[in-house]
C-alpha positions as CSV (number, residue, x, y, z in Angstrom):
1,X,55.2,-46.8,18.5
2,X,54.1,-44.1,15.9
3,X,51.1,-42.6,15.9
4,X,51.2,-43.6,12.2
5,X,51.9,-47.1,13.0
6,X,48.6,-47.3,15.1
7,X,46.5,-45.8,12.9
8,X,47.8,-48.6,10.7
9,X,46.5,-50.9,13.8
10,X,43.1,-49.9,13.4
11,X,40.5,-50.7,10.6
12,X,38.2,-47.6,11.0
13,X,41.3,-44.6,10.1
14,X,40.0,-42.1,8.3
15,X,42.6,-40.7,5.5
16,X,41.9,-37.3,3.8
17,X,44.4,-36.6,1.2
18,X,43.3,-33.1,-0.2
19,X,44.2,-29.9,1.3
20,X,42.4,-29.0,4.3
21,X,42.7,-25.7,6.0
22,X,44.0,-26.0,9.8
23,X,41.3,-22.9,10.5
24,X,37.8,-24.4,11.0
25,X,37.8,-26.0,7.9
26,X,39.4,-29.5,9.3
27,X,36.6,-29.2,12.8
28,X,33.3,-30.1,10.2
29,X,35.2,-33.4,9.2
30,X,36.0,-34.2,12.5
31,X,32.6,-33.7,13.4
32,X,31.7,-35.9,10.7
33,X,33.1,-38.5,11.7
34,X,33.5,-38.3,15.3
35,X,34.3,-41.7,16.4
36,X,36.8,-42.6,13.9
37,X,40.5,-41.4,13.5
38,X,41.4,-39.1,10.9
39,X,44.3,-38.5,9.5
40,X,45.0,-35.6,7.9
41,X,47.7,-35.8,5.2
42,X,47.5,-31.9,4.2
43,X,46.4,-29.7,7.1
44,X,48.1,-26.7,5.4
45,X,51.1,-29.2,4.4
46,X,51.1,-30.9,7.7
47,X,50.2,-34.4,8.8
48,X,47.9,-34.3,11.5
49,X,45.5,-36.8,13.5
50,X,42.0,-35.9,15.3
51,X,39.7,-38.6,17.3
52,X,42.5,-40.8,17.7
53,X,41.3,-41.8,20.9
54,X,37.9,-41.3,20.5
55,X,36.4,-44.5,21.8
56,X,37.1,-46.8,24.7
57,X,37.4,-49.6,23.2
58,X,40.1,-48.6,21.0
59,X,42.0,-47.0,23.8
60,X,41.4,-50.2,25.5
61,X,42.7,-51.8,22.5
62,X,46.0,-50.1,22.3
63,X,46.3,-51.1,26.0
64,X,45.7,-54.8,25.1
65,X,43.1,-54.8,27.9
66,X,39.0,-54.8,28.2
67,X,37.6,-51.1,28.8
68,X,36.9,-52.5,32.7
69,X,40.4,-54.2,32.9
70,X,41.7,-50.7,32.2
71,X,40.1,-48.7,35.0
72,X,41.5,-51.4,37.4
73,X,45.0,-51.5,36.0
74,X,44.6,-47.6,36.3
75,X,43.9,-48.0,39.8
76,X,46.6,-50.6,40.6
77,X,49.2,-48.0,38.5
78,X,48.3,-45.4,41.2
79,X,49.0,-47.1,44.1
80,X,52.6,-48.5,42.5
81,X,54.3,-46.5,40.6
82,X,57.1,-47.0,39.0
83,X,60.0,-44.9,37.2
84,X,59.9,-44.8,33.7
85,X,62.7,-46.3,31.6
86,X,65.4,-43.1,30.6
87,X,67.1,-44.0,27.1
88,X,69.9,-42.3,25.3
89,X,68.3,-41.5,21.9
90,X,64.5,-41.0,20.6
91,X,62.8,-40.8,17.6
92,X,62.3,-37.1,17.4
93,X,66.4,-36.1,17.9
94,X,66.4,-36.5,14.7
95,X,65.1,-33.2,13.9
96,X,65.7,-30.6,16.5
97,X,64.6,-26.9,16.0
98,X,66.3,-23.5,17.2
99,X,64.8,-21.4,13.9
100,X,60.8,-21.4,13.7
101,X,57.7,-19.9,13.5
102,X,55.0,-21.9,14.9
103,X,52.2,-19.7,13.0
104,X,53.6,-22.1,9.9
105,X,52.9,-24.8,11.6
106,X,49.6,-27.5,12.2
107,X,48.2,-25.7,15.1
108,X,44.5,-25.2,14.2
109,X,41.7,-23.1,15.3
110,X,38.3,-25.6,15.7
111,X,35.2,-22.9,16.5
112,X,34.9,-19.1,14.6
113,X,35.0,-18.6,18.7
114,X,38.0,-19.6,19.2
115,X,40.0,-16.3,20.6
116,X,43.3,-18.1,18.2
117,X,44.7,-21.5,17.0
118,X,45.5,-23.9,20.2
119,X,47.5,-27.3,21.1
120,X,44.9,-29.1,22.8
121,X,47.0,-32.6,22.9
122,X,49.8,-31.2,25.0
123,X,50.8,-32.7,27.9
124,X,52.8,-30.3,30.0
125,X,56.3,-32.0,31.7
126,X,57.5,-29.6,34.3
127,X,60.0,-29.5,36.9
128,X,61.1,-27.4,39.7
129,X,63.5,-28.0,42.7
130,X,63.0,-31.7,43.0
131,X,59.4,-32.1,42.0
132,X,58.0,-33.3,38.6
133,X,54.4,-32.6,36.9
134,X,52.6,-33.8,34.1
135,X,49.4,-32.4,33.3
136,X,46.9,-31.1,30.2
137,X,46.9,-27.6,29.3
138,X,45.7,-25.9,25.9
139,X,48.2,-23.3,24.7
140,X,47.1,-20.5,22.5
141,X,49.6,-19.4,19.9
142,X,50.1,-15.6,20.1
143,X,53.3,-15.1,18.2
144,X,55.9,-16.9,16.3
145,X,57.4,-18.7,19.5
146,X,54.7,-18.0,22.4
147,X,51.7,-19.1,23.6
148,X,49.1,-18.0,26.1
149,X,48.4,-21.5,28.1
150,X,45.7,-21.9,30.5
151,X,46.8,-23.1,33.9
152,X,44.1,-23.6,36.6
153,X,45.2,-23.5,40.8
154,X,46.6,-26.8,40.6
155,X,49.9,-28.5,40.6
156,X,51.3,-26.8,37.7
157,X,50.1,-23.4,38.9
158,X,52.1,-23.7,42.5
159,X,55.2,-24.8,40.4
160,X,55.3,-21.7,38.6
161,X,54.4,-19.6,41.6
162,X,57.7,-21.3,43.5
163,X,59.8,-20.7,40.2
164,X,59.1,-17.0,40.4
165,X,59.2,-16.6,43.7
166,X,62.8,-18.1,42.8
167,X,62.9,-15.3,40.7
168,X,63.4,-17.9,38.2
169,X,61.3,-19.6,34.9
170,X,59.4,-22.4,35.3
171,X,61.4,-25.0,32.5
172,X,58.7,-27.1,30.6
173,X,58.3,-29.3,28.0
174,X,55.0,-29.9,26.0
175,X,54.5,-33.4,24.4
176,X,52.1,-34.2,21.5
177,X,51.2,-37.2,19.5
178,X,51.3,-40.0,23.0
179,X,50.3,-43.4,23.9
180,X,47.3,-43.6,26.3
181,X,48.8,-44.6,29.4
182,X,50.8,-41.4,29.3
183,X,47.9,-39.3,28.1
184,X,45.8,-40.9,30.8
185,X,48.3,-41.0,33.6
186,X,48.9,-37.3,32.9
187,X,44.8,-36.1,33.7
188,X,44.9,-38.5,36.8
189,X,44.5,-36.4,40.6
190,X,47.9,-37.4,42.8
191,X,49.2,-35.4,45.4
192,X,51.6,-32.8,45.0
193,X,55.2,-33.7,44.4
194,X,53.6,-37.7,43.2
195,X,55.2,-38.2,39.4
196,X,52.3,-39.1,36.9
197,X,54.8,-40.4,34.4
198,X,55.9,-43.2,36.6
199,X,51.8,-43.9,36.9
200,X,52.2,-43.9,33.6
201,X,55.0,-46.3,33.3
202,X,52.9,-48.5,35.8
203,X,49.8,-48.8,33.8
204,X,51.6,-49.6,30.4
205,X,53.3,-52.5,32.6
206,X,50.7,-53.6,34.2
207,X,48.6,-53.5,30.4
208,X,51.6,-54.1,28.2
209,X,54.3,-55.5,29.9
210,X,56.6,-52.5,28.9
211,X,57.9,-49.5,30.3
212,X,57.5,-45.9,29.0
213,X,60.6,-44.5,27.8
214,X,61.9,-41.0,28.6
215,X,64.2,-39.3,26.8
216,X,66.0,-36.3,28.2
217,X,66.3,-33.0,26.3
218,X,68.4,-29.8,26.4
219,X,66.7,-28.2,28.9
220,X,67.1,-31.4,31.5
221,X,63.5,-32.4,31.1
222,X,62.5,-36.0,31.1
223,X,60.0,-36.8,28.2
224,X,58.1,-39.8,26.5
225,X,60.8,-40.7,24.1
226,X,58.2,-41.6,21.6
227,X,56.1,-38.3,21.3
228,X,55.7,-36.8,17.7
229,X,56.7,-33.6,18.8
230,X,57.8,-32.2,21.4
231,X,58.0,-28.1,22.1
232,X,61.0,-27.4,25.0
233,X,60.4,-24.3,26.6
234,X,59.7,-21.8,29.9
235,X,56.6,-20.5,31.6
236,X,57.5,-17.0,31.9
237,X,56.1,-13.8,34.4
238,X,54.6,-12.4,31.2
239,X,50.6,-12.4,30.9
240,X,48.3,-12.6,27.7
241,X,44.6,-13.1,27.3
242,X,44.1,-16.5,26.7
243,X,40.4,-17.5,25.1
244,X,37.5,-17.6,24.3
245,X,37.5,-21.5,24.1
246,X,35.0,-24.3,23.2
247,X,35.4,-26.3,26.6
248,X,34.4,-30.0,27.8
249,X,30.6,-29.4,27.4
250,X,30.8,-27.4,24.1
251,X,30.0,-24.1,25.2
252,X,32.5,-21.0,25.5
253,X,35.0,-20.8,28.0
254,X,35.8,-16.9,28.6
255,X,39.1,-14.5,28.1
256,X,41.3,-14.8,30.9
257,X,44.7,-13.2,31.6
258,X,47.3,-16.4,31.6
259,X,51.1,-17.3,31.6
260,X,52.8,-17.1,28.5
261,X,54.8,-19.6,27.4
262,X,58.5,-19.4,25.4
263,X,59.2,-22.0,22.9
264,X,63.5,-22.3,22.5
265,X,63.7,-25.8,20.9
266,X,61.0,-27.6,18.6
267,X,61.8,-31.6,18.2
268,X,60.2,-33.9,15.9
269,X,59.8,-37.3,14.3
270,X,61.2,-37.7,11.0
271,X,57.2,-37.6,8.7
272,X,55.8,-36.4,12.0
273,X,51.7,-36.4,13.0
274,X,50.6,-33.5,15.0
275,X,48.0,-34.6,17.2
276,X,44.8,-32.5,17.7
277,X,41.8,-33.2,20.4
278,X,39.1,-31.9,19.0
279,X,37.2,-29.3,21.7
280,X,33.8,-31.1,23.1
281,X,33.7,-33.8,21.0
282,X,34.4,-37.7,22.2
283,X,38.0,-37.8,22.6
284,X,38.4,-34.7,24.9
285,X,35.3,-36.4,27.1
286,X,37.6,-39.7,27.2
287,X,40.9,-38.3,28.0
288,X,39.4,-36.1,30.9
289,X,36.7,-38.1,32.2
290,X,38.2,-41.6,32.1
291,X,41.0,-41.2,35.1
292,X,38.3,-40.1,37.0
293,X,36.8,-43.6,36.9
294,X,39.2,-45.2,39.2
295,X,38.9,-42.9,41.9
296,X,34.7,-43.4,41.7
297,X,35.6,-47.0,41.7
298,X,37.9,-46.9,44.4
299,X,35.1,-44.6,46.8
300,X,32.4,-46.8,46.2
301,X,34.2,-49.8,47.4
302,X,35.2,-48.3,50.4
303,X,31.6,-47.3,51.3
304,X,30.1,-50.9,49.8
305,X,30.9,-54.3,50.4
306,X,31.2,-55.0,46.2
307,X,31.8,-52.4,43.3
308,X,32.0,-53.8,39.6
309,X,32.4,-50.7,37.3
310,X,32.3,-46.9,36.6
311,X,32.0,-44.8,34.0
312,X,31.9,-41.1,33.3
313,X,29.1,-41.2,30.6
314,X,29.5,-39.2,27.0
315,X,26.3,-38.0,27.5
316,X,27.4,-36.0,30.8
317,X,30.7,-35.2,28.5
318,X,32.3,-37.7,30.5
319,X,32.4,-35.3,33.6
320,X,28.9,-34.3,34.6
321,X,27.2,-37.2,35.0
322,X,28.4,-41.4,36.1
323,X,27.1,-44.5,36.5
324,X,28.2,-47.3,39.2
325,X,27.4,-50.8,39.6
326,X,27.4,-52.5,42.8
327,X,26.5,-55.9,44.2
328,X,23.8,-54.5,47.4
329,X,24.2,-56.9,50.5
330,X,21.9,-54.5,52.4
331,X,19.2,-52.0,52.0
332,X,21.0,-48.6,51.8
333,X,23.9,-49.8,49.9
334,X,22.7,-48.0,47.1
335,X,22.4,-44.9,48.9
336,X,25.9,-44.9,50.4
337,X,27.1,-45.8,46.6
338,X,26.0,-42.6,45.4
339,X,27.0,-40.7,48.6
340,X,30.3,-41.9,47.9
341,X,30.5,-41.1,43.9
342,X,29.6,-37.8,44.2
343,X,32.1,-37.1,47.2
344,X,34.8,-38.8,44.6
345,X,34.4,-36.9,42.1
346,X,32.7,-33.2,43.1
347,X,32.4,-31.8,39.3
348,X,29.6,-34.5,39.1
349,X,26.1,-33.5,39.1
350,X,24.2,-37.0,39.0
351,X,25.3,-40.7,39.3
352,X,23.0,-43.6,38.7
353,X,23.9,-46.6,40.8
354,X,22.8,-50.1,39.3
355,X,23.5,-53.9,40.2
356,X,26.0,-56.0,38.7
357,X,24.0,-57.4,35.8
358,X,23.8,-54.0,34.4
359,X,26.4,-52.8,31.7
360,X,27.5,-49.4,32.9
361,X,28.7,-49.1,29.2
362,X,25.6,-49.6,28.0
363,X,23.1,-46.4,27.8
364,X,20.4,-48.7,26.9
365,X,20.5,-50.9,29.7
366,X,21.4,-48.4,32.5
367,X,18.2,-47.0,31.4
368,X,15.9,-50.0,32.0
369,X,17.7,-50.4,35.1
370,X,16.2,-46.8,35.7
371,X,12.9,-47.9,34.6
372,X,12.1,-50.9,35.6
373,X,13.8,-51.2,39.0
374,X,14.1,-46.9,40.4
375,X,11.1,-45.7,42.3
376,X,11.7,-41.5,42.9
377,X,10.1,-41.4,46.8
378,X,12.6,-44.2,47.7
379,X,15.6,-44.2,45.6
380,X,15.9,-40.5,44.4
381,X,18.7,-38.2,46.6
382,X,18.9,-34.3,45.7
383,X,21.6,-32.9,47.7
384,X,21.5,-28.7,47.4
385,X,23.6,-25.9,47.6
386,X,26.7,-28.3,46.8
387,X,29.8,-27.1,45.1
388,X,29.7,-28.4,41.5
389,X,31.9,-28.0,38.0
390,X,33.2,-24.7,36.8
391,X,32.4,-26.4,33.4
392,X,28.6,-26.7,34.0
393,X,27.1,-23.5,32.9
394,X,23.9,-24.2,34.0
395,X,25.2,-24.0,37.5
396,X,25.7,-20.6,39.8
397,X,28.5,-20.7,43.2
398,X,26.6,-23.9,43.8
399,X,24.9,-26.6,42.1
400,X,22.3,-29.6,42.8
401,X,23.5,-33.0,42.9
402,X,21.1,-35.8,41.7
403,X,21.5,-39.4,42.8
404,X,19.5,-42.7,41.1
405,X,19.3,-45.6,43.1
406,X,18.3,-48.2,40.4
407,X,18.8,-51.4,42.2
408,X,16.7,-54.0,42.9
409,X,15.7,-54.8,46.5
410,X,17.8,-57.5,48.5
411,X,15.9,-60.8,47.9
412,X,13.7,-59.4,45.7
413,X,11.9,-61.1,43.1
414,X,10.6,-60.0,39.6
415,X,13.6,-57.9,38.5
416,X,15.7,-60.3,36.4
417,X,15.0,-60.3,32.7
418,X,14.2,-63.6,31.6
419,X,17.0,-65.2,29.0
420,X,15.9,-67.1,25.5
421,X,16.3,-70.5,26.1
């Protein structure tokens, strides 16, 4: 499906028909309107799209699921995975690219920081002797066919590393304008050498009841057949500054010396929509806090008899802070809940744990959970000196970690809010 035809899905799209200039200019409208999808049909004669997935529930929506359905289908995706389904043609062959310039192009610059004009939808295939990735990176234009992209000592990064060492380019291909099971399959934490895409397949079978299709291009990559563009290229030796940046928690991420990137081959749709995540803002939160849900979920249940839900919050930019609720059997369960949270996911600073009549979802009801049921000399845990979120620029080499046990006693009476009627 088209990222057109799903905005046409949804009641809440946004349409801006003037001209809009793709530096700064289209960020204050974004801003504006930051949980609804806009499309852009101008951005410097380009179609483009912004808070496309800016909420759960219409993320959860395009899944045909409930925002909780999702996080477990997300866990039952990475535990079976699947292969995707390879087909023969895709929408964008029909307009494959050799001759370009992607300074005339959508690629917009969001903050007067910004060090350039950045893809910060792109999902990143790669593959190298045997093993496939698929993972976010932004990529900084710096010339008509190059970007700086910014690749952290992951999975990616040790791909490279063995392509050079193989005296050799790292072949890539970088996706934009994708469904969300690819897009959140592609920011989940597998192993090395473990194939998001067929995570990704899993989840949209286990949501949809149909596979992800990959489509093959020239340089023998597999990608989702159905991406709006898609820019076929190599991670090269060369180096660039890459930055400054507006990362997760809307502050400036600094100049760094990256790989550059070579763009041979540009494909794209036929009335194409270049998708944009806007830096620091709701959908960016979503995208990379969300696959970090399951794994909470999954901890906690190891470490208490019942788990319900968890959630990154948007007030912690869906990184920094979480909320878990549990079913307690015995004193302490709340304890180990938030032991276990913050051991799941170590870029997390503080996680409230609440019982299972409390929407995690729910900001106002996880706080009078807080108030009405969380005592600080009982239920309070500050762990020190732990290693936190490079993202968290209140921290130093370490940070403090903050647990909230708001759960009601075992047995207890006079918690329960009394029901009209």
């Amino acid at each position: 499906m088209s990222v057109r035809e799903l905005l046409n899905q949804f009641g809440d799209t946004v349409v801006v028909k003037g001209r809009v200039s793709r530096e700064l200019e289209l960020t204050k409208i974004l801003f504006k309107e930051k949980t609804r999808p806009v499309l852009f049909e101008n951005l410097d004669g380009y179609r483009a799209v912004g808070n496309l997935w800016s909420t759960r529930e219409r993320i959860a929506q395009a899944m045909g699921v409930t925002p909780a359905e999702l996080t477990k289908n997300m866990m039952r995706a990475m535990d079976s995975p699947s292969p995707p389904q390879e087909v023969e043609n895709a929408p964008f062959d029909k307009n494959v690219l050799t001759d370009f310039d992607l300074r005339e192009s959508a690629i917009p610059k969001f903050y007067p920081t910004d060090g350039g004009r950045f893809i910060t939808a792109g999902v990143v295939v790669a593959e190298h002797d045997g093993v496939r990735n698929m993972s976010y990176h932004r990529l900084m234009l710096v010339g008509e066919n190059k970007f700086a992209m910014r690749v952290v000592p992951r999975h990616l990064y040790a791909l490279h590393k063995r392509a050079l060492t193989d005296g050799k380019d790292l072949k890539i291909a970088v996706a934009v304008g994708l469904c969300p099971s690819i897009m959140l399959a592609a920011a989940t934490n597998l192993e090395f050498g473990k194939d998001e895409l067929t995570v990704a397949n899993s989840l949209r079978q286990l949501c949809l009841n149909e596979p992800v299709c990959v489509r093959k291009t020239k340089n023998g990559l597999l990608v989702p057949a159905f991406a709006e563009y898609v820019f076929e290229g190599r991670v090269t030796k060369e180096e660039h500054d890459e930055g400054p940046f507006v990362d997760i928690t809307g502050t400036v991420d600094p100049v760094r010396k990256q790989p550059v990137v070579e763009i041979d081959r540009v494909y794209h749709r036929d009335d194409a929509v270049f998708q944009m995540i806007l830096p620091g803002a709701n959908e960016h939160y979503l995208m990379m806090g969300m696959p970090r849900e399951p794994v909470i979920q999954r901890a906690v249940g190891l470490a208490v008899p019942e788990v319900h839900s968890a959630r990154l919050t948007e007030g912690g930019c869906c990184w920094l802070h979480g909320v878990v609720s549990i079913t307690k059997q015995k004193e302490g369960d709340g304890i180990n809940a938030i032991m276990a949270a913050l051991g799941a996911h170590p870029s997390m600073k503080m996680v409230t744990v609440v019982d299972g009549d409390i929407d995690v979802f729910d900001d106002a009801d996880v706080e009078w959970a807080v108030a009405t049921r969380f005592q600080g000399h009982k239920g309070l845990v500050v762990i020190e000196n732990a290693r936190g979120s490079s993202l968290d620029p209140s921290a130093d080499e370490t940070t403090t970690k903050v647990g909230i046990d708001a759960t009601k006693p075992v047995g207890g009476e006079g918690f329960e809010r009394v029901k009209p009627g």
